[in-house]
C-alpha positions in Angstrom: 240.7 140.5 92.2 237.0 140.4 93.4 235.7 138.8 96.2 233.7 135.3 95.4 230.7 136.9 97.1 230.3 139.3 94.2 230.8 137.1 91.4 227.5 134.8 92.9 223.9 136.5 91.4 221.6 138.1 93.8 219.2 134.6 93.7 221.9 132.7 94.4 222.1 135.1 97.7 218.7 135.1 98.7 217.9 131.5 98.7 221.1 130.9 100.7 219.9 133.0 103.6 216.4 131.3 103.1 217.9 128.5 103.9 219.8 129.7 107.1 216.8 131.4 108.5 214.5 127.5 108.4 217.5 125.9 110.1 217.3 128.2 112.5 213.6 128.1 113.2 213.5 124.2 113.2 217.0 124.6 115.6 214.8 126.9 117.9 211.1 124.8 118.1 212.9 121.7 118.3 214.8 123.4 121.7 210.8 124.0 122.5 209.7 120.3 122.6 212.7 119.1 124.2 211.8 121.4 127.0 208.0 120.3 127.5 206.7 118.1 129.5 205.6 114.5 128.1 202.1 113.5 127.9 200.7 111.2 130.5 198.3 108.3 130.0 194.3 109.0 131.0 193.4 107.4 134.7 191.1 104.5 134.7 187.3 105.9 135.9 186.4 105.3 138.9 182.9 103.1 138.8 180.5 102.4 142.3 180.2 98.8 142.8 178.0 96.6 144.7 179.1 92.9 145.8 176.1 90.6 144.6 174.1 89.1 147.3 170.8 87.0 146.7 168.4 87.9 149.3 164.6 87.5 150.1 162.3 90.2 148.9 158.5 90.7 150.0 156.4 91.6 147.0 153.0 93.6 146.8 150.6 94.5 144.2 149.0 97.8 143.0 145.1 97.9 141.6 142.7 100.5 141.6 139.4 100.1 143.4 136.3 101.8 144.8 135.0 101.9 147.9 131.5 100.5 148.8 130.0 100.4 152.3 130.2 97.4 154.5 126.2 97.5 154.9 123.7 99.0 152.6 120.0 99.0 153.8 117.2 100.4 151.0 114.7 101.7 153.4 110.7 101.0 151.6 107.3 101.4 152.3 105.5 98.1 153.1 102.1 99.6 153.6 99.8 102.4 151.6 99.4 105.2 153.5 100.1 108.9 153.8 103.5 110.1 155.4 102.9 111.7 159.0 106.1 112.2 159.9 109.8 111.7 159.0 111.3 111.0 162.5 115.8 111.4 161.6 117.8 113.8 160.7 119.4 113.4 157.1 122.7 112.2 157.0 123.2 111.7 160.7 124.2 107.9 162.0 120.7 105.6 163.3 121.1 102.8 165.1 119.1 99.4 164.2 115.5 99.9 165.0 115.1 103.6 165.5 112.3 105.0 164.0 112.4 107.0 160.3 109.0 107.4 159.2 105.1 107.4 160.6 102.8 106.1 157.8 99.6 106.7 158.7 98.5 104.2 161.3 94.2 104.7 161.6 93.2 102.5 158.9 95.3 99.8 160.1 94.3 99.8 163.5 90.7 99.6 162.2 91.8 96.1 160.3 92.7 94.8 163.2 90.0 95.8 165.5 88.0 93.9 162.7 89.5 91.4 162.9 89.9 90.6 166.5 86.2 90.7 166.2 85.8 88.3 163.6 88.2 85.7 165.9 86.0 86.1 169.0 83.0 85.6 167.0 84.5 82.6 165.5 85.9 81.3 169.4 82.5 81.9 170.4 81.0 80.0 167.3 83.8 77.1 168.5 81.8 76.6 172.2 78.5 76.5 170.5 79.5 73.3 168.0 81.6 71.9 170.7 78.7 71.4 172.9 76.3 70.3 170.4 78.8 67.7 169.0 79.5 66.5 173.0 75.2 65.9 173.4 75.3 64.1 170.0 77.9 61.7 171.3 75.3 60.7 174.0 72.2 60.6 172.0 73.6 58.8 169.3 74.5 55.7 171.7 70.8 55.6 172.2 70.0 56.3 168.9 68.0 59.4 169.6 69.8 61.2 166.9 71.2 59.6 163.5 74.7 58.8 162.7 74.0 61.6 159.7 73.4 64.3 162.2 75.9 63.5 164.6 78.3 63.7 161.5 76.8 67.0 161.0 77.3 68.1 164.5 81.0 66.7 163.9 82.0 68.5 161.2 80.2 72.2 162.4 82.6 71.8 165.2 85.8 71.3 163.1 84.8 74.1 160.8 84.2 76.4 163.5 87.6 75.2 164.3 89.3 76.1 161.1 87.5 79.2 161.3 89.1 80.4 164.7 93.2 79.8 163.3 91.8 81.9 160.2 90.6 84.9 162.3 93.7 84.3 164.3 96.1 84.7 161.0 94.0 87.4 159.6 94.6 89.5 163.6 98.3 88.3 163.3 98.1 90.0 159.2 96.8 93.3 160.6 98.8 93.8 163.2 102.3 92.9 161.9 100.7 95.7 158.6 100.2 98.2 161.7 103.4 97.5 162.8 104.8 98.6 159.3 103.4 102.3 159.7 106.3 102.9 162.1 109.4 102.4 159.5 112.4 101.6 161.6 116.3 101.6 161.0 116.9 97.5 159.6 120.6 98.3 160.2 123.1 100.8 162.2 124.5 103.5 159.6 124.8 106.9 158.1 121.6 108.4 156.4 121.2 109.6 153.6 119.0 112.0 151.9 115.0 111.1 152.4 113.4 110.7 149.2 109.7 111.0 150.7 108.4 114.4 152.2 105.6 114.7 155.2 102.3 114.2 153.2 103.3 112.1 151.0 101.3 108.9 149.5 103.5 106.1 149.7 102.6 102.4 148.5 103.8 98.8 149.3 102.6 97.2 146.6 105.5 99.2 144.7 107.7 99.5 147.6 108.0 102.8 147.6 111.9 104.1 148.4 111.9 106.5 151.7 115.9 106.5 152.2 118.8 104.5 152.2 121.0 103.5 154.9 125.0 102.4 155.2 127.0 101.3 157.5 130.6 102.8 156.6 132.9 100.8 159.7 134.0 99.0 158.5 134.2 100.0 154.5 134.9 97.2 151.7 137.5 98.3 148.7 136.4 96.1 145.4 139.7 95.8 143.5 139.9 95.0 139.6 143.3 92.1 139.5 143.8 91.3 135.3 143.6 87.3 135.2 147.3 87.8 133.8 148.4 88.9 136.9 146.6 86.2 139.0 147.7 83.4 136.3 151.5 84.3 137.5 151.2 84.9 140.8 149.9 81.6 141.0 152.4 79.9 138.4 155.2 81.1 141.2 153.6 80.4 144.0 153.2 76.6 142.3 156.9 76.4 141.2 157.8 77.9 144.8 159.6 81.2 143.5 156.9 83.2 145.5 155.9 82.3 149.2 153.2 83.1 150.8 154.1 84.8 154.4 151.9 82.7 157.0 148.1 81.2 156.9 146.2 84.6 157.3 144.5 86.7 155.1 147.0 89.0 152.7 147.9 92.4 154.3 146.2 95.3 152.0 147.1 99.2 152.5 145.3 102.3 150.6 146.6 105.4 149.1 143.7 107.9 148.8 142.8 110.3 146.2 145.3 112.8 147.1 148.2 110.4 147.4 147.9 109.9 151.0 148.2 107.0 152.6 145.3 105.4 154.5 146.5 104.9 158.2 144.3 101.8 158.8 145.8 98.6 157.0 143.2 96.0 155.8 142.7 92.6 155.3 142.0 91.1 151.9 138.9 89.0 152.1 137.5 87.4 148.6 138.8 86.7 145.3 136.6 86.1 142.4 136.5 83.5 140.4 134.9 84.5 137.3 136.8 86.4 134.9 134.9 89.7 133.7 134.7 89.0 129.4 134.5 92.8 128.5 137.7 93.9 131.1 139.7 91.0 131.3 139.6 91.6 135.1 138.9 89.6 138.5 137.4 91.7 141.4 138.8 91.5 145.0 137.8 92.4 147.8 139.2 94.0 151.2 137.6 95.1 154.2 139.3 97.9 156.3 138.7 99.3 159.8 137.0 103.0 159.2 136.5 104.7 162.6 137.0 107.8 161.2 134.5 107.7 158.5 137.5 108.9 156.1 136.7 106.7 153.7 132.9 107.3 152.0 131.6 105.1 149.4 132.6 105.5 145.6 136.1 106.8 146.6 138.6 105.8 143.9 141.7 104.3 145.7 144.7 102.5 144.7 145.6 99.6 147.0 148.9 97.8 147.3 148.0 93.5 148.3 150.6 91.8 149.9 151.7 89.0 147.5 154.2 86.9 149.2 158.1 86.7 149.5 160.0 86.3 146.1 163.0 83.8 147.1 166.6 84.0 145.8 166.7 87.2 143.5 169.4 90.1 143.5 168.0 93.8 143.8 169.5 95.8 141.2 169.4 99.3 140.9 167.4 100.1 137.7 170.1 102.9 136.4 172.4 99.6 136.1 170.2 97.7 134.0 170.0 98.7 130.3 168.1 97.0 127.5 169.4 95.9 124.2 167.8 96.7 120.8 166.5 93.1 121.2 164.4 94.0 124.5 167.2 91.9 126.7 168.5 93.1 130.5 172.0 93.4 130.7 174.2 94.9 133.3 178.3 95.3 133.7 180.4 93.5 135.9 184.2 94.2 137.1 186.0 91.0 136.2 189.1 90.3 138.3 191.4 92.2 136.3 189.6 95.4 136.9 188.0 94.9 133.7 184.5 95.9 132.5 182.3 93.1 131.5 178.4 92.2 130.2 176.0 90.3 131.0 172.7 89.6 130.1 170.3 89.0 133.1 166.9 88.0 133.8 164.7 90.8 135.3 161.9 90.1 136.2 159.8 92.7 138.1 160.3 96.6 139.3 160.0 96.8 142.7 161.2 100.4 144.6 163.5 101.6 142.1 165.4 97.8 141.9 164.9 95.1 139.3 164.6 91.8 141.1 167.2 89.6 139.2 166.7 85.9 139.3 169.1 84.2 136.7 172.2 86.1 135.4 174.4 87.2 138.1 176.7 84.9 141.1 177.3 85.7 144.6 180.3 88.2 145.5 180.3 89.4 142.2 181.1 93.3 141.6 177.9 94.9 140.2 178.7 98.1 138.4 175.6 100.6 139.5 176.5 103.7 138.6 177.9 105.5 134.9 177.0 102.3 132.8 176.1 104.5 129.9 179.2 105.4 129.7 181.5 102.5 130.2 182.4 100.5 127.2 183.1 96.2 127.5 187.2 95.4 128.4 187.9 98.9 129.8 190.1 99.0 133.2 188.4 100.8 135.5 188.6 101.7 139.7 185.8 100.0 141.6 184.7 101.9 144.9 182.4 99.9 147.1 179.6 100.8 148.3 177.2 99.5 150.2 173.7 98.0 148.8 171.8 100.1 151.6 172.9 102.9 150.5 171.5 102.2 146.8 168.1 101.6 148.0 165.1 103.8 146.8 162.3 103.2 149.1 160.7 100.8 151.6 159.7 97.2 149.8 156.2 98.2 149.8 155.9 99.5 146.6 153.9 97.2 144.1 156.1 95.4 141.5 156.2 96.2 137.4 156.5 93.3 135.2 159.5 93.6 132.7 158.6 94.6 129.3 
């Protein structure tokens, strides 16, 4: 009798064993993942926080500016005359009243020898009427003389008068015009180059220039403030936001040309009041203590002004402020629940690396200042504290950027 096995076709076979070997497999990788491990659930991110503390922060303001000298003296010729002698050396420092130049000084004394001569003719000329008019007064009691030339005699006498304070003017004329051949220092400064040469013809009528002459300590920067600027900084000093520190004069420092800083603080001294049509601009001015003569005239600086305290604003870093399509400051908050949260803030101005926030944010609120970009709203995340000194970018010095 034959076995069952045989009597079954060969596909009948095959698929059987097919069928074994996939229920063994399955058997086998379902053994596999009853062995590994199960998956674990990501760990919140750890986020920096700050706690939110309104504070008092000093503001200051950055303009570019040139330096002019303190004293600037045109020196000109006042008399015609030929130049004898140039009596300085070129850019050395004069003191007021030193001598520069020697015009010439032989006609001069001539115009006033001739005149001296003309007054003691015309003192002498005085004595001679004088008496006359002093006889007259007798004889014409007695009526020796008339009353016509005793009137004569009178007015000879006051003539001769008149004629002395002329010669007098014209001696006080020539001599102050001799006195102009020696061309003195009209201030204490530096020198600069002399325009005239020995020998040369110089005229007063057209005031001819010889040199020039400034005093460089102490040194004036002229500063260029948009009358934007000065229309807000008085809107919050009016509304009390901004306070002014003390009565003085605002505080000024310099960065130079090289990015130095100018050691020497200053003092601002003038506002204008008259806005410039063509730049939009108001100049100010400072005056600063030069005693090394660092600073020259026509030096392009940037100066930072002292503008005042700004009261009751938060500094933010500005990596945790971001700006919506819309142009709006927001920043994110941990909530109690260790929750990320945003808010829209007001920021004003950039000042050091922090936005000063005045509306938006509550004291002892956690301030998320680090990986914004890459926190989403309702997450639960790990606040660290740190603190807000340790966030801070510079000294409050730096001159503030409005928001955009």
């Amino acid at each position: 009798m034959p076995f069952p096995s045989l009597l079954r076709p060969a596909g009948l076979v095959a698929t059987g064993a097919l069928v074994t070997s996939i229920t063994f497999v399955a058997a086998a990788l379902s053994g596999c993942g009853a062995d590994s491990p199960p998956k674990k659930a990501s760990a919140a991110p750890v986020v920096s926080t700050v706690t939110v503390e309104r504070s008092s922060v000093p503001l200051a303001l950055e303009l570019p500016g040139r330096t002019a000298p303190f004293l600037l003296a045109e020196v000109r010729a006042r008399v015609d005359g030929i130049v004898q002698d140039r009596r300085f050396v070129e850019g050395a420092d004069v003191r007021k009243g030193d001598p520069l130049y020697l015009i010439d000084p032989a006609p001069y004394r001539a115009e006033l020898a001739s005149a001296q001569a003309t007054l003691q003719r015309a003192k002498a000329n005085v004595v001679s009427t004088t008496a006359q008019l002093e006889r007259y007064k007798v004889l014409v009691g007695g009526n020796a003389v008339s009353k016509q030339a005793f009137d004569n005699a009178q007015a000879a006498q006051l003539q001769a008068a008149a004629d002395v304070a002329a010669a007098e003017a014209a001696v006080t004329t020539a001599r102050i015009n001799l006195g102009y051949t020696s061309v003195t220092a009209p201030i204490s400064g530096r020198s600069s180059v002399s325009q005239v040469t020995q020998g040369a013809y110089v005229q007063g009528g057209s005031a001819t220039l010889l040199t020039t002459i400034q005093q460089l300590d102490p040194m004036y920067v002229d500063l260029q403030q948009s009358s934007a600027e000065g229309l807000a900084l008085r809107r919050d000093i009016a509304n009390g936001s901004l306070k002014l520190e003390g009565t003085g004069k605002a505080r000024v420092r310099l960065k130079l040309e090289d990015g130095s800083t100018y050691e020497h603080p200053g003092v601002l001294e003038y506002s204008g009041v008259t806005v410039d049509r063509d730049t939009g601009s108001v100049t100010l001015r400072a005056r600063f203590p030069n005693p090394d003569k660092l600073l020259l005239p026509g030096m392009f600086v940037r100066a930072s002004v002292d503008q005042g305290v700004r009261q009751g604003v938060v500094r933010v870093p500005a990596p945790a402020v971001t700006r919506t399509p819309q142009g709006e400051a927001t920043v994110m908050l941990v909530g109690a629940d260790n929750r990320t949260q945003v808010r829209t803030v007001q920021a004003s101005s950039l000042v050091d690396g922090h936005w000063l926030v005045e509306h938006g944010l509550k004291d002892g609120e956690r301030l998320i200042v680090s990986g914004v970009q890459k926190l989403k709203p309702g997450i639960v995340v790990m606040p660290r504290t740190v603190p807000a000194s340790s966030m801070a970018a510079a000294p409050a010095a730096t001159s503030p950027a409005p928001a955009r």
